[in-house]
C-alpha positions in Angstrom: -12.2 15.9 13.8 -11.5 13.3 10.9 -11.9 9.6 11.7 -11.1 7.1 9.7 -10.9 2.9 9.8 -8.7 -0.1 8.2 -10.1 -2.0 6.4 -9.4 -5.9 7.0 -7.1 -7.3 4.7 -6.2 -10.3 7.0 -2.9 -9.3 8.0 -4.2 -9.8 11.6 -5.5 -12.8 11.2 -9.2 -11.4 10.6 -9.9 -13.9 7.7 -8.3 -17.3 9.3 -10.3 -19.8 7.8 -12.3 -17.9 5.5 -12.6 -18.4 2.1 -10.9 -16.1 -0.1 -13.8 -14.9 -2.1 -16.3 -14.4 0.9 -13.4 -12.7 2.5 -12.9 -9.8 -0.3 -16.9 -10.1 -0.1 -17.1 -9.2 3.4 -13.6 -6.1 3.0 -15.6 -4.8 0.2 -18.6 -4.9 2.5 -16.7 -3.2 5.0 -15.5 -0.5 2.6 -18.7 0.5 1.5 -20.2 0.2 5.2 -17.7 2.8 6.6 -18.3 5.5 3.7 -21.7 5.1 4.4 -21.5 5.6 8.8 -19.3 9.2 7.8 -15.8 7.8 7.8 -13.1 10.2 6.0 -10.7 7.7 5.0 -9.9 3.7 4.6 -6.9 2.2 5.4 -4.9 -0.5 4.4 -1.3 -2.2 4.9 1.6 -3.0 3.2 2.5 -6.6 4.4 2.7 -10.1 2.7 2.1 -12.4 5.8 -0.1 -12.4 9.0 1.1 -10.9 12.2 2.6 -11.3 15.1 2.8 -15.0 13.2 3.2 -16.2 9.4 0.1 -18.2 8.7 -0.8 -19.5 5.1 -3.9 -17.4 5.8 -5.4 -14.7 3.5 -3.6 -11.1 3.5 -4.4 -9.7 0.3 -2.2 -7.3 -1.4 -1.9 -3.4 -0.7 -2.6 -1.5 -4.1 -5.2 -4.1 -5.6 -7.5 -4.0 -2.7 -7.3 -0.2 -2.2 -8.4 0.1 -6.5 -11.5 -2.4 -5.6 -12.7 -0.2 -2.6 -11.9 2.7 -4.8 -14.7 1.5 -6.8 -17.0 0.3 -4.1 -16.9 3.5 -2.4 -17.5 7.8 -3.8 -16.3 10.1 -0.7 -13.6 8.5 1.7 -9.7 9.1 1.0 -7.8 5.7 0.6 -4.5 5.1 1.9 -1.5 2.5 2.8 -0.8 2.4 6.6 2.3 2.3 4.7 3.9 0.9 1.2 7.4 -0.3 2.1 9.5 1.4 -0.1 11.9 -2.0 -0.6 8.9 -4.4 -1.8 8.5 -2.4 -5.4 10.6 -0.6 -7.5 9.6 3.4 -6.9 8.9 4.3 -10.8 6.3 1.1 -10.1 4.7 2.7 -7.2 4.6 6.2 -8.9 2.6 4.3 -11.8 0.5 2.4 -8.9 -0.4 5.7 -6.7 -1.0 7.5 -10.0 -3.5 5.2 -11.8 -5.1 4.4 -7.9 -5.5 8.0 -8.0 -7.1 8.9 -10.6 -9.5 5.2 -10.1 -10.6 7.0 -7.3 -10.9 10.0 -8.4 -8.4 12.0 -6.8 -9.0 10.4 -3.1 -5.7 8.5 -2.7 -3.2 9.1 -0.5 0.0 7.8 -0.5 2.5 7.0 3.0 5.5 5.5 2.3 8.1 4.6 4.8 11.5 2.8 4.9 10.1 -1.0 6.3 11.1 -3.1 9.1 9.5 -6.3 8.8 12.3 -8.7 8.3 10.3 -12.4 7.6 8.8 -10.2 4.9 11.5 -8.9 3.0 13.1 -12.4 3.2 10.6 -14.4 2.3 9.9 -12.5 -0.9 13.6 -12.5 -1.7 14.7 -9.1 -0.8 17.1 -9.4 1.9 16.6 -7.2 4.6 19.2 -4.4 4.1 21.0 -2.1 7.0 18.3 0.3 8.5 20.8 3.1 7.5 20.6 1.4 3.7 16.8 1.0 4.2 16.6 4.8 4.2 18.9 5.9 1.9 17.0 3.5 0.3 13.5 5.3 0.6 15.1 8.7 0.1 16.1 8.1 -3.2 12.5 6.3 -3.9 10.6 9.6 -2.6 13.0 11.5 -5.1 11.7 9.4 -8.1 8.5 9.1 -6.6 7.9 12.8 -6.8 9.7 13.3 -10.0 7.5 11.1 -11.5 4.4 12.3 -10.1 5.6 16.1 -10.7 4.5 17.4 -14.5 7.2 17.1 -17.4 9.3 14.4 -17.9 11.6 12.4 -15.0 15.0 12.1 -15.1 17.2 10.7 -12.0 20.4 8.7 -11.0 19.9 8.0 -7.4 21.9 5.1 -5.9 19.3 3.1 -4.7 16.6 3.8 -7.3 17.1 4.9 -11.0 14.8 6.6 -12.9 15.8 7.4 -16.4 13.2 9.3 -19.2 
C-alpha cells in the first residue's frame, strides 16, 4: 500500500495567526519530515482562500509551494489535490507541471479537475461559469495540456482554450 499526506498550506486554517515566514518554515518542515517517516507522495491544494470561511489568513499558492518542497525533499511524488482548470490559462499550467517536473526530478504529478468553489473564482475575477461550461472548459484544457506536454510542436483551436505553435 502507498500512503501519502498534505502538506499544510493553510487552506484549513492551519496557519491562523502565524507568521508567514515561520509558516513556509514549519510546511517545508513538514515536507521533508514526511519523506523521511516513508511517505510516497505530498499533496497540496489548489485554492486562494481558507475553508469552510474566507479569512485574510495565509493559504499559499499551489505550484510555488509544491517547486520549494520539490527541493526540500529526493524520493516522494508531489501533487495538486487538484489545479482548477479555470484559475490559469492551460498552455500556463503545461509550462508549470513541466518545469515542476523536471525541478523535481520527474516526481510530479499532475490532477486537474473542472472547479467548483465559487467565492474563489469570484473573488479573483473569473466568474464562476455553468458546470456544463466548467467542463467543456477543462476538456479543451486537458487537450492543450497534453499536446503541450506530448513531443513535437502544439497546435490547437479549442473553444475554451487556444493553443497556437
Amino acid at each position: 500500500m502507498q500512503v501519502g499526506v498534505i502538506v499544510p498550506q493553510g487552506w484549513k486554517y492551519e496557519y491562523n495567526g502565524w507568521d508567514p515566514a515561520a509558516a513556509w518554515a514549519r510546511s517545508m518542515e513538514l515536507a521533508r519530515d514526511a519523506e523521511t517517516l516513508g511517505f510516497e507522495s505530498e499533496w497540496v491544494f489548489d485554492h486562494f482562500h481558507t475553508v469552510p470561511e474566507v479569512t485574510d489568513e495565509i493559504t499559499f499558492e499551489s505550484f510555488t509551494i509544491l517547486t520549494a518542497m520539490a527541493g526540500v525533499t529526493s524520493r516522494v511524488r508531489l501533487g495538486h489535490m487538484v489545479v482548477c482548470n479555470g484559475f490559469r490559462n492551460p498552455a500556463l499550467v503545461a509550462k508549470l507541471a513541466s518545469t515542476l517536473d523536471v525541478a523535481s526530478g520527474g516526481r510530479f504529478e499532475l490532477g486537474i479537475g473542472a472547479g467548483w468553489k465559487k467565492d474563489e473564482w469570484l473573488a479573483y475575477g473569473y466568474g464562476f461559469p455553468p458546470t456544463v461550461d466548467r467542463l467543456r472548459a477543462l476538456r479543451d484544457g486537458l487537450e492543450v495540456i497534453t499536446r503541450m506536454l506530448a513531443p513535437g510542436r502544439a497546435r490547437d483551436r479549442g473553444r475554451f482554450a487556444r493553443v497556437v505553435d
